[in-house]
N, C-alpha and C positions, 0 to 999 in steps of 0.2 A: 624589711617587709616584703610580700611577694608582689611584686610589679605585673601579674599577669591580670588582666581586665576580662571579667566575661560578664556576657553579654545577655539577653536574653530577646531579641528582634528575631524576625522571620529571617530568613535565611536558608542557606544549605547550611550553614555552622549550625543550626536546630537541630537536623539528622544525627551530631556527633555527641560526645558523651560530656559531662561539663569537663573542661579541663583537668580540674584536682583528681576529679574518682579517674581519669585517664594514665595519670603520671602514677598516681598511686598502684592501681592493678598492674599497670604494665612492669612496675618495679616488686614488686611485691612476686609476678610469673616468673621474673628473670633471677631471683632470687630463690626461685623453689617454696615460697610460702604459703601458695594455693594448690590444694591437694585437687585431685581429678573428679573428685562428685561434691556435693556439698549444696546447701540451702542459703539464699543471699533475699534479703529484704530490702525493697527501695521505698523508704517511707516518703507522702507528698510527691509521688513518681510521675506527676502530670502527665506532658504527652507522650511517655515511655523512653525517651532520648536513652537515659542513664539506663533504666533495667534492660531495654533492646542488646545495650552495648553487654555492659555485663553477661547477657547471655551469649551474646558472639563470643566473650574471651574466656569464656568457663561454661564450652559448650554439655559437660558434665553434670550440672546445675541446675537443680531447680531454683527458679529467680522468680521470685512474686512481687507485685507490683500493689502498693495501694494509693489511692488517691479520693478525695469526695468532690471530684466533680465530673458528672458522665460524659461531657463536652470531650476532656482530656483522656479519656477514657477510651471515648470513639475513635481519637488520632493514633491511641497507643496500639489497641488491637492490629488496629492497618499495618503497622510496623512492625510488630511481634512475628512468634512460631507457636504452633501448637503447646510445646513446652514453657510457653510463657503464661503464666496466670496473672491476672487483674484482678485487683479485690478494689472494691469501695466502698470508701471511708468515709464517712459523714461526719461531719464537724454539727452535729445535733443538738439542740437541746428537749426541755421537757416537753412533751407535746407535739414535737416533731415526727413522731416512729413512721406516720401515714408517707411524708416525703421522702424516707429514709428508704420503703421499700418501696416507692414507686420507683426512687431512682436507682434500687436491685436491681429492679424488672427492667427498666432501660436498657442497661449494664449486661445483661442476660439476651436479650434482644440484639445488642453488638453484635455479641459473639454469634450469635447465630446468620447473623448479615455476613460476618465474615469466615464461615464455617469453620470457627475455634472456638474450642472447648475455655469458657472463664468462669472462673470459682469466684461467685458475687455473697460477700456477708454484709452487714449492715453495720459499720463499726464506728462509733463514736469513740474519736480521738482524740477525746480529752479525758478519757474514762482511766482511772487508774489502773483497772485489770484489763487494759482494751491486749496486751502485750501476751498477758500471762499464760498462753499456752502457743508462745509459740521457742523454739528453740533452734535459731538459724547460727550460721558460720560467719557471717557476712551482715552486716547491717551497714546499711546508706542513706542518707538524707541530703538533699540541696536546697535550699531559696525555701526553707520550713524549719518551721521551730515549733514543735509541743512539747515544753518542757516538763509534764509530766508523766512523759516517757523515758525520759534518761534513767532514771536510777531502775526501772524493771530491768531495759537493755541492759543496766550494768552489771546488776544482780541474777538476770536468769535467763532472760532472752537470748541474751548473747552467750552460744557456749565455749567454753575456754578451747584457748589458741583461737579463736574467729576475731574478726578484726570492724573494728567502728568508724566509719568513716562519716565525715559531715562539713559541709561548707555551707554557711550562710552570712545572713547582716550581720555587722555589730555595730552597738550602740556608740554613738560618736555626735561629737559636738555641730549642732545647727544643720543637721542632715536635709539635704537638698529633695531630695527624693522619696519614697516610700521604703519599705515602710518606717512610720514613725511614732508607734505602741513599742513600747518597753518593753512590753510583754510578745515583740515579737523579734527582739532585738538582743543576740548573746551580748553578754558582758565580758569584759578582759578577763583572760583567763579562769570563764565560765568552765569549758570544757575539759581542761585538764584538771580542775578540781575534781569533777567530779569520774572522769577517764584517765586517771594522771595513777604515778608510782604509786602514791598508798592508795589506790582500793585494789591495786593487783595489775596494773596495764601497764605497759611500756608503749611509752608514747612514740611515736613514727615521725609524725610530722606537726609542727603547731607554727602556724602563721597567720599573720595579717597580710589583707591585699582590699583589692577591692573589685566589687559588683556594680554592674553597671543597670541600671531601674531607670528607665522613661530618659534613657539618654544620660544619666547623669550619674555621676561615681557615687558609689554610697561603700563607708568602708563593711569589710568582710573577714572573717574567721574560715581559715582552712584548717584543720584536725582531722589527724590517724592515729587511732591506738588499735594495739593487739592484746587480746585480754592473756592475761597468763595463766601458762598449768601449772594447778597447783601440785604438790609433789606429796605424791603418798604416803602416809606413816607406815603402811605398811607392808 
């Protein structure tokens, strides 16, 4: 299993990138597998840790960031470049829309406090076509789980040779900590069922470790694949 613990308390370790998307990019550079421009998505990108970093190691990149909460939103701008977009995501339901764009207009108001340009939409992330136009190289997620985003990612989001990275909970026996919905908790060899050899990925990395919530270990799923190109018939 991986024995690495992260953490998520205030800190300077807050400023740095979660560990996994760290070892992975940097192997991934040192390897030659990241080309020099290209589009990287950090889904659930809260106070922009991960996407800030991302755009230091692939200064090439456009890196968008979404999240639904404008709190995290506010921190991330502070730390960003002009090159970095924020989108916010609303985890919304019916009769919601009025909340959804007031916290646009928030979101837009940031960016103007901090005289950077953010690209604010209103995205319910539990929407099945919430994905469907977009087509990035690079897709990220930490400490989130919408599992009806994987199979778009798999299928179209993510364009071949771009690579899928994601660490979060997993489901485990008498969990100490949060979270503790099913539904927010990958299952053993969730991931590579559905990012594994047969739909077309070569998987990078797949491990167990663990997370650390309110002090306390809750186990975790580390996962890398790179989608593969497929090869011409003609």
């Amino acid at each position: 299993g991986r024995g690495v613990v992260e953490g998520c308390g205030r800190s300077v370790a807050a400023w740095r990138p979660n560990e996994f998307l760290g070892e992975v990019v940097e192997a991934l550079k040192a390897e030659g597998g990241l080309q020099d421009t290209g589009e990287a998505l950090d889904l659930g990108c809260g106070s922009g840790r991960d996407a800030v970093y991302l755009k230091g190691m692939l200064p090439g990149w456009k890196v968008l960031g979404v999240d639904n909460h404008s709190y995290a939103l506010d921190r991330s701008v502070g730390r960003g470049s002009p090159v970095l977009s924020f989108l916010l995501g609303g985890f919304l339901g019916v009769g919601e829309r009025t909340a959804s764009e007031v916290l646009c207009r928030r979101a837009r108001a940031l960016g103007e406090r901090y005289s950077m340009p953010i690209e604010t939409r209103c995205l319910d992330l539990r929407a099945d076509n919430v994905l469907h136009n977009f087509r990035v190289d690079f897709i990220h997620g930490s400490r989130f789980l919408a599992r009806n985003l994987f199979d778009v990612i798999r299928d179209s989001a993510l364009k071949e040779g771009g690579y899928f990275v994601w660490s979060t909970f997993l489901d485990g026996e008498n969990n100490r900590a949060p979270p503790y919905k099913p539904g927010r908790k990958l299952q053993r060899g969730e991931l590579r069922r559905i990012f594994g050899e047969s739909n077309g990925f070569t998987v990078l990395r797949d491990e167990e470790g663990i997370m650390v919530t309110r002090g306390e270990p809750v186990p975790a799923s580390f996962f890398a694949a790179r989608k593969n190109v497929q090869k011409s018939l003609f």
